[in-house]
C-alpha positions as CSV (number, residue, x, y, z in Angstrom):
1,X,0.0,0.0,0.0
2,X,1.2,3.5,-0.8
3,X,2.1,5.8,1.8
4,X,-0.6,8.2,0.6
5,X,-3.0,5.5,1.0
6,X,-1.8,4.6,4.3
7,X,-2.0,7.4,5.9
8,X,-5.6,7.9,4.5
9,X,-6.6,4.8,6.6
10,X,-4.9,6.0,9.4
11,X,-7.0,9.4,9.4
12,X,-10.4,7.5,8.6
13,X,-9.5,4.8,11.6
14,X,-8.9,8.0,13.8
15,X,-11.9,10.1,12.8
16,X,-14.1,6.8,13.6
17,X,-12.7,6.5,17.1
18,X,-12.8,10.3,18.1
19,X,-16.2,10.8,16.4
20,X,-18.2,7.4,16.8
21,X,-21.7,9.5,16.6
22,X,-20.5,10.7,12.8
23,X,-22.1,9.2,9.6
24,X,-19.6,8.0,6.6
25,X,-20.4,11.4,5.0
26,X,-19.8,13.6,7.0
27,X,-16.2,11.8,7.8
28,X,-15.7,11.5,3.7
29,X,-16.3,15.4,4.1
30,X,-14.1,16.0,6.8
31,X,-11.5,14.0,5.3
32,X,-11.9,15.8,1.7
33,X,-11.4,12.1,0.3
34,X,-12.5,11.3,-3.2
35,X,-14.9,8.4,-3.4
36,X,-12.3,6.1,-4.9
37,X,-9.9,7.1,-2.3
38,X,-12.2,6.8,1.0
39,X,-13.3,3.4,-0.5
40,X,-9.5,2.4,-0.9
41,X,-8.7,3.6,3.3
42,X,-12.1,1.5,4.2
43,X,-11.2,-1.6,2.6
44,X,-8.0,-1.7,4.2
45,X,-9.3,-1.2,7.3
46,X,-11.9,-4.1,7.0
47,X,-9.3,-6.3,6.0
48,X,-6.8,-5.6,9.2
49,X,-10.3,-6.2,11.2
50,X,-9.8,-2.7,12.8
51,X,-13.3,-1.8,11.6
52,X,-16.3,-4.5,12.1
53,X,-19.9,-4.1,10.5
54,X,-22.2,-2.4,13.7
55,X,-26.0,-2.1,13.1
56,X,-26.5,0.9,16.0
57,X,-23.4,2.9,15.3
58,X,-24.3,5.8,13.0
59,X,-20.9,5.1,10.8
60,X,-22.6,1.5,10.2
61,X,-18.7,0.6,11.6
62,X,-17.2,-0.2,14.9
63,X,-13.8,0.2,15.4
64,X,-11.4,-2.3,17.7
65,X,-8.7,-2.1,19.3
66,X,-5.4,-3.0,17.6
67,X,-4.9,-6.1,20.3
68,X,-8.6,-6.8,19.4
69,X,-7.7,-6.8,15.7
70,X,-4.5,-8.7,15.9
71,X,-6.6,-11.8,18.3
72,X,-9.1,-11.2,15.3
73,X,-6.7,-12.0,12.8
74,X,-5.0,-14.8,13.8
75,X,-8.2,-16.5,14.5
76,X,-9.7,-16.3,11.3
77,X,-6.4,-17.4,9.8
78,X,-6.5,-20.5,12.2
79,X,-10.0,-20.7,11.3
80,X,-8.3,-20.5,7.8
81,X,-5.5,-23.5,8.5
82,X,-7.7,-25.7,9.9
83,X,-10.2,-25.6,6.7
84,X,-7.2,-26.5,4.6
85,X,-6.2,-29.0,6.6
86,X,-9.3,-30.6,6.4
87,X,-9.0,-30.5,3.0
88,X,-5.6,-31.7,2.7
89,X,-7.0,-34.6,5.0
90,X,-10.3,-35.2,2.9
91,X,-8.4,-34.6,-0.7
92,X,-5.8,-37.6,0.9
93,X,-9.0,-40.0,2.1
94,X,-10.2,-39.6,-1.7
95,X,-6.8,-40.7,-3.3
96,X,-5.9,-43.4,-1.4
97,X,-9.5,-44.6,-1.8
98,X,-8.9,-44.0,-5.7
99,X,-5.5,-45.9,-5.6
100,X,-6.6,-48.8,-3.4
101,X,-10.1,-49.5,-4.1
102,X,-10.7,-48.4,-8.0
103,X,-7.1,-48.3,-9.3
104,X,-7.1,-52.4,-9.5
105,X,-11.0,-52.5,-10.8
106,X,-9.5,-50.5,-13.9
107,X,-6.2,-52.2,-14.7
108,X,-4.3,-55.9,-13.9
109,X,-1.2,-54.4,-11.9
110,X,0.9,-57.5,-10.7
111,X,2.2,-58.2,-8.0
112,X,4.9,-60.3,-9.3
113,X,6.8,-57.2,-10.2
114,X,10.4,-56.4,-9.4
115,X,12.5,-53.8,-10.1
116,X,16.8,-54.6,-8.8
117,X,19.6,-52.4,-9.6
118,X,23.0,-54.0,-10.5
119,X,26.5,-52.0,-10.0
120,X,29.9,-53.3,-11.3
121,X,31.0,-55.3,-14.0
122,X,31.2,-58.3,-11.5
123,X,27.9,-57.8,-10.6
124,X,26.5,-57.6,-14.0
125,X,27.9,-60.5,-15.5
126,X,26.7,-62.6,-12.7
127,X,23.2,-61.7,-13.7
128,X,24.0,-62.1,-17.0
129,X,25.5,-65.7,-16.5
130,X,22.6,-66.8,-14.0
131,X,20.2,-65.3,-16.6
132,X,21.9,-67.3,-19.3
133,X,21.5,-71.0,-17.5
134,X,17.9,-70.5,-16.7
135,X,16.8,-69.0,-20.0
136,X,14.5,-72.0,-21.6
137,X,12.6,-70.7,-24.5
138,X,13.9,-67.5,-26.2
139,X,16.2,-64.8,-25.3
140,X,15.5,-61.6,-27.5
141,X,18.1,-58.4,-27.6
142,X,18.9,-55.1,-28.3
143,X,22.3,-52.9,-29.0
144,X,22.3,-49.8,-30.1
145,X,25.0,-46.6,-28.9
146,X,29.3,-47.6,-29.3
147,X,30.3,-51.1,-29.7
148,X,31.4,-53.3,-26.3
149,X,34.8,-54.6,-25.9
150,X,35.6,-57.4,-27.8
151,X,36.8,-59.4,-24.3
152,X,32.7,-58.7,-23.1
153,X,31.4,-59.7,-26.3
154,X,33.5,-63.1,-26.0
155,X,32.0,-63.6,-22.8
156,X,28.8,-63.1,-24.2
157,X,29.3,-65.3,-27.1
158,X,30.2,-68.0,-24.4
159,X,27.5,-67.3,-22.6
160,X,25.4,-67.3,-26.1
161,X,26.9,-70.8,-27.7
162,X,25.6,-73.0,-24.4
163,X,22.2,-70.8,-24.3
164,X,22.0,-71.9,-28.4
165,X,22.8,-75.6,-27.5
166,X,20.5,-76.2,-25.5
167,X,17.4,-75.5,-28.2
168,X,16.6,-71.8,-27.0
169,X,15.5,-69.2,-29.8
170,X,18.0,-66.2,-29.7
171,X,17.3,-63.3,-31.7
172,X,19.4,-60.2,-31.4
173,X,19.1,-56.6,-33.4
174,X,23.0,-54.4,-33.2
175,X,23.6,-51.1,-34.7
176,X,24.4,-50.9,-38.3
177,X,27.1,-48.3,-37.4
178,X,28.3,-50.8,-34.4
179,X,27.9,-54.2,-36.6
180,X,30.6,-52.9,-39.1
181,X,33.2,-52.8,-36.8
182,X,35.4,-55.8,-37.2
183,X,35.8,-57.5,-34.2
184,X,31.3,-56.8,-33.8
185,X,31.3,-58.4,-37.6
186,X,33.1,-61.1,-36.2
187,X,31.1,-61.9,-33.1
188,X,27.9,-61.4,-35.1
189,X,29.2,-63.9,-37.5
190,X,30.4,-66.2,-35.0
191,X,26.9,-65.8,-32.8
192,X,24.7,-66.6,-36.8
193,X,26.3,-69.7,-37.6
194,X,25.7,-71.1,-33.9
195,X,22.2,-70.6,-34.8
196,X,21.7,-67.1,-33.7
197,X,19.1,-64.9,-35.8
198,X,21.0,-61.7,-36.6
199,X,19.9,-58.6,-37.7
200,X,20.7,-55.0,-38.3
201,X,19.2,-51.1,-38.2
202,X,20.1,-47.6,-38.8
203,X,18.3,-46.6,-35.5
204,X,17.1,-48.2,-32.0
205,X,15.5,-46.9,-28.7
206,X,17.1,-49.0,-26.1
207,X,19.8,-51.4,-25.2
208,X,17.3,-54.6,-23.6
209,X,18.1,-58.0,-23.2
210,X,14.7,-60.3,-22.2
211,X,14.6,-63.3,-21.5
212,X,11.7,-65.9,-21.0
213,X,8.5,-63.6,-21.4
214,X,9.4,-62.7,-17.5
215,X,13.0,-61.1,-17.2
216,X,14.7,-58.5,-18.7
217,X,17.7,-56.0,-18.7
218,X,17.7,-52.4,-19.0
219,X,20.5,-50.1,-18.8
220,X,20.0,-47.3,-15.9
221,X,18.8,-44.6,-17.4
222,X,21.1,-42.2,-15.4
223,X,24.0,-42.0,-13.4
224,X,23.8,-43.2,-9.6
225,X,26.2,-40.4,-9.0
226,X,27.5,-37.1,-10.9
227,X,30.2,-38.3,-13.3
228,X,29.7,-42.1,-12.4
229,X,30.9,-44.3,-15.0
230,X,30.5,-47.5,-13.4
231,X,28.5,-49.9,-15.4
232,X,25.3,-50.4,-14.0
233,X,21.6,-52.2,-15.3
234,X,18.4,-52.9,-14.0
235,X,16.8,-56.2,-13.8
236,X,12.9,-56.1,-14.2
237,X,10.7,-59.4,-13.5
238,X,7.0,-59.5,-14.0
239,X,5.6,-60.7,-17.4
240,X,3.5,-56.8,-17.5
241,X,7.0,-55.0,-17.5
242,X,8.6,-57.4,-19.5
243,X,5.6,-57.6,-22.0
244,X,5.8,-53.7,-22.7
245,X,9.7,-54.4,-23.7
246,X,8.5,-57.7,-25.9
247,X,6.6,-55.4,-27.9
248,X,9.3,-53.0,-28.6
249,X,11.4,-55.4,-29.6
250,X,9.4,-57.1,-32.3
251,X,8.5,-53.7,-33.5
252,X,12.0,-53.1,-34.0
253,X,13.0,-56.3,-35.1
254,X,10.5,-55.7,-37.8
255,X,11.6,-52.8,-39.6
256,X,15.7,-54.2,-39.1
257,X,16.7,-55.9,-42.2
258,X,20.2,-54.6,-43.3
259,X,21.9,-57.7,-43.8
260,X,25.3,-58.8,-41.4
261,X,29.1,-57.8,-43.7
262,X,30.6,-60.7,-45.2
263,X,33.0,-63.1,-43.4
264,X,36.4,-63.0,-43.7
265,X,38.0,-65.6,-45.9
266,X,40.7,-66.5,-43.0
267,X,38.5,-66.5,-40.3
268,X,39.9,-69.3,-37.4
269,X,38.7,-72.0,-36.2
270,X,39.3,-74.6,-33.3
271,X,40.6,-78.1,-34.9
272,X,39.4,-81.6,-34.5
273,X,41.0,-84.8,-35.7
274,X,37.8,-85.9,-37.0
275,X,35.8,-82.8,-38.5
276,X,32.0,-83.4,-38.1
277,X,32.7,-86.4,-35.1
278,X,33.4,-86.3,-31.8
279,X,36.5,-87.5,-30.9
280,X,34.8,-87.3,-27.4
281,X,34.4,-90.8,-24.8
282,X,30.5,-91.1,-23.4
283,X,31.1,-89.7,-19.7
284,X,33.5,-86.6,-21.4
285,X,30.2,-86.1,-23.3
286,X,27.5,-86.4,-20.0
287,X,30.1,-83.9,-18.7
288,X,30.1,-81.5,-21.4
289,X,26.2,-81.3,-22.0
290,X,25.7,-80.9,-18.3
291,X,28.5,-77.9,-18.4
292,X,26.7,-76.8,-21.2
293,X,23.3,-76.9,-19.5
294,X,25.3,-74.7,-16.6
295,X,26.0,-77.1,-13.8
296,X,29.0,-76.7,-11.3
297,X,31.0,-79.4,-10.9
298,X,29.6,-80.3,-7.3
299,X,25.6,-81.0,-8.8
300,X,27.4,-82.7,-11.7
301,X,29.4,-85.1,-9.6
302,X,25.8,-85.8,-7.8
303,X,24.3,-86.6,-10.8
304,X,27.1,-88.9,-12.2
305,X,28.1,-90.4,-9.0
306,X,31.2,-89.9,-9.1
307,X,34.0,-87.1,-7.0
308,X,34.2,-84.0,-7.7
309,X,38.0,-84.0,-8.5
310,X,37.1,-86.6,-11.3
311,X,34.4,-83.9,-12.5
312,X,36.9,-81.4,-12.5
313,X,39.7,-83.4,-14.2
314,X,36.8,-84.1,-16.9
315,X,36.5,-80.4,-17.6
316,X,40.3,-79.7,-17.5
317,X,40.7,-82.7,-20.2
318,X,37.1,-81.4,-22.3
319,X,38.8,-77.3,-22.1
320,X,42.2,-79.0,-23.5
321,X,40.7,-80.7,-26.3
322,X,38.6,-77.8,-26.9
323,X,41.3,-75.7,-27.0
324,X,39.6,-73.2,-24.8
325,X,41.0,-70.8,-22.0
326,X,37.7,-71.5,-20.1
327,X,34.7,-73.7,-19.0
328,X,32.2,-71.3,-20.7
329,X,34.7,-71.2,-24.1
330,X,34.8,-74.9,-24.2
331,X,31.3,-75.1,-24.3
332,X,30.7,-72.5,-26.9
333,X,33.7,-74.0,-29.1
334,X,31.8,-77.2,-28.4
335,X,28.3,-76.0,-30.0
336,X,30.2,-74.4,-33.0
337,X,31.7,-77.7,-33.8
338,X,28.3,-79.8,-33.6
339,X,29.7,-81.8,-30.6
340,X,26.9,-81.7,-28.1
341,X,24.1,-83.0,-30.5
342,X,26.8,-85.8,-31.7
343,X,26.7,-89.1,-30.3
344,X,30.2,-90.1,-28.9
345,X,32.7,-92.5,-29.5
346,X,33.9,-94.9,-26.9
């Protein structure tokens, strides 16, 4: 308020007080207030509860006390607080009652989902592993952004040659861009003849891996921390969440149909005395298919009957005639040479 304005309530409050037997015209005369301006001073007044309505006082006002104003004040504004917070309170009953009671009556939620956060390479490729073994039916996939080192895509191909042995339907869509560097080319090679269905696109949303209708694999979508560049995913479970990313998938699978770079004529490959045989005894063959299938050496013992140190000494013979550096490489080199669909010699 200006102080012109201010000092026109003051007057008005003060003419009311010494003069309570005056009308509002003859104050408005005394003051020599325009209408506007007398109306302005009023209003004010009203609204700091100096003045209150009186039906015997010739002004039609009463005016209060400033102590009687300021108790007026703050109880209308408590009067004020405690409406809203019986709002608040009644606006709350309504959505929780729209959330618990109406919420499920309009759409399946289930209650099977879960939503984990992984940190660090370790504990990514655990997942990744654990996901591996247990995938049964078909494990779908997406890569777009910069191409992964070529020692994590030879894990993955590991991972990808027992997953592929074992029957499962593996379908994966890379980055055009990505799939023309050589050692992608290579993997994606390596990952078609093992029975992989390969494809390429200019464009994709996402990076996704999902795996039986129920699991999947999201990267997060930002950092945990400022400048964080540890690798990190999400791991969804609940066939609604999973079924949103099915669909994006075989939309994009749909419209990918560049066609993977042509091998390499000198393109290695492990060696076998007897291409197209195994050279493999029966038990080295139980052994392998159960490695394949993702068993440790402890349930494969159980199921064979036999120590764990023979089990093991299995493996170290089946990674040596694979000519692997690894378990999970003898397997895959295994699957690309036919040798777990074979029967064995004895």
């Amino acid at each position: 308020m200006s102080q012109a304005r201010h000092e026109n309530a003051q007057r008005l409050y003060s003419h009311i007080v010494r003069n309570p037997s005056w009308s509002l015209t003859e104050i408005k005369r005394s003051l020599a207030l325009s209408q506007r301006e007398f109306d302005v001073a009023l209003e004010h007044l009203v609204a700091l509860n100096l003045l209150v309505a009186s039906g015997t006082a010739p002004s039609g006002w009463t005016a209060l006390t400033p102590d009687s104003a300021v108790h007026a004040t703050l109880t209308s504004a408590l009067d004020k607080y405690l409406l809203a917070l019986h709002d608040v309170s009644t606006t709350r009953e309504a959505i929780e009652s729209l959330v618990n009671d109406f919420r499920p009556l309009h759409c399946r939620i289930s209650s099977e989902a879960q939503i984990e956060v992984l940190v660090g390479p370790l504990e990514v490729s655990s997942a990744l592993e654990d996901a591996a073994r247990h995938a049964r039916y078909r494990v779908l996939s997406v890569h777009p952004g910069k191409p992964l080192p070529a020692p994590m895509l030879q894990e993955g191909l590991n991972r990808d040659a027992l997953v592929l042995a074992r029957g499962v339907e593996m379908r994966t869509i890379h980055l055009a861009a990505t799939a023309a560097v050589p050692h992608v080319a290579e993997y994606l090679r390596q990952l078609a003849e093992l029975g992989g269905q390969v494809r390429t696109a200019q464009l994709l949303p996402m990076r996704m891996i999902i795996i039986d209708h129920t699991l999947a694999f999201v990267p997060m979508p930002r950092p945990l921390r400022p400048a964080d560049e540890t690798i990190s995913l999400v791991r969804l479970r609940g066939e609604v969440l999973v079924g949103i990313l099915e669909e994006i998938f075989e939309h994009d699978w749909a419209r990918s149909t560049a066609p993977l770079p042509p091998a390499p004529q000198d393109r290695k490959k492990p060696q076998t005395t007897a291409p197209g045989t195994s050279p493999l005894t029966a038990r080295q063959r139980e052994v392998l298919q159960m490695l394949a299938a993702g068993l440790t050496d402890e349930a494969i013992s159980r199921k064979l009957g036999v120590s764990e140190r023979t089990v093991g000494r299995h493996v170290a013979e089946l990674i040596t005639q694979l000519q692997a550096e690894s378990r999970f490489q003898a397997g895959f080199n295994a699957a690309r040479l036919g040798w777990l669909g074979e029967q064995s010699v004895d």
